[in-house]
N, C-alpha and C positions, 0 to 999 in steps of 0.2 A: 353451137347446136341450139336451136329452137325447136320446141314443139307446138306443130299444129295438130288444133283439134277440127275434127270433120264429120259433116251429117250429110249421107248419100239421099237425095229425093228422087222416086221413082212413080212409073205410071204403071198401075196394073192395068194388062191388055189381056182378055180373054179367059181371065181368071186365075191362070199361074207365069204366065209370061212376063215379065221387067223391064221397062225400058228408061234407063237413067234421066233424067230430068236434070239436075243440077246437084252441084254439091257447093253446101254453106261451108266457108271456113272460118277459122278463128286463131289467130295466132295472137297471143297475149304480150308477146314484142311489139305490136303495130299497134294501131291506133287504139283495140279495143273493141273493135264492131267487126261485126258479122259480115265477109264480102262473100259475092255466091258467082260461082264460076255456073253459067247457062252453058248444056248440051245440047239442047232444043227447044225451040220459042214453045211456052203454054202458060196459058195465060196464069195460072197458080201462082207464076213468078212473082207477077210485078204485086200481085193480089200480098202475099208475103211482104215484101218488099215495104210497099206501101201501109198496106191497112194493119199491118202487122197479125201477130197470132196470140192468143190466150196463152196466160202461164196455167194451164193445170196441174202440174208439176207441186208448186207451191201455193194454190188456187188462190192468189193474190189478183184482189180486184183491178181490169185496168189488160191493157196489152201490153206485149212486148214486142221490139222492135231491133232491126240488125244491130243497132248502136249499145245494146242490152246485154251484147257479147255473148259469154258462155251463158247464163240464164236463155235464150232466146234460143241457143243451139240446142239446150237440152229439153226445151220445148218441141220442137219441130216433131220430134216423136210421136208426141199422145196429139196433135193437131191434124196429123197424117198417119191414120192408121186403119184406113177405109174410104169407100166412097170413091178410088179408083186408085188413091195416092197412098204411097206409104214412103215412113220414112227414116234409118236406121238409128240405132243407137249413137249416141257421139262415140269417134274413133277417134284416135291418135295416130299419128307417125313425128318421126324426128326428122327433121331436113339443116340441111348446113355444114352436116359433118364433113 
């Protein structure tokens, strides 16, 4: 049984409508970094990916980046929370059983 942990990224379109973007997972059996399943090319991705995002969270100077694991996941929230994107709480589910 493992659990991953998961942060849904969305585009808001037209003010209440959602359109999934990708979702960051985290399983703490694997390597430790952040892998992100793409549902649709935008450019936000690679922008993530690459340039990484501010920890607000624990306003520690400095970005965070997939390799950052769960800190990086539970970022993605307050770095996406306007401006078109938004981006869920970290979730769980168990997989393996």
């Amino acid at each position: 049984m493992t659990i991953l942990y998961f942060v849904e990224l969305f585009e808001v379109i037209g003010g209440n409508e959602l359109k999934k973007i990708a979702s960051f997972n985290y399983d703490e059996e694997s390597t430790g970094a952040v892998s992100v399943e793409v549902e649709c090319r935008h450019p936000a991705i690679e922008s993530i990916m690459n340039e990484g995002i501010y920890d607000y969270k624990e306003a520690k100077p400095g970005k965070l980046y997939p390799g950052d694991g769960i800190r990086f996941l539970e970022n993605l929230k307050y770095n996406f929370k306007s401006n078109g994107l938004m981006a869920t709480d970290v979730q769980k589910k168990v997989v393996g059983e």
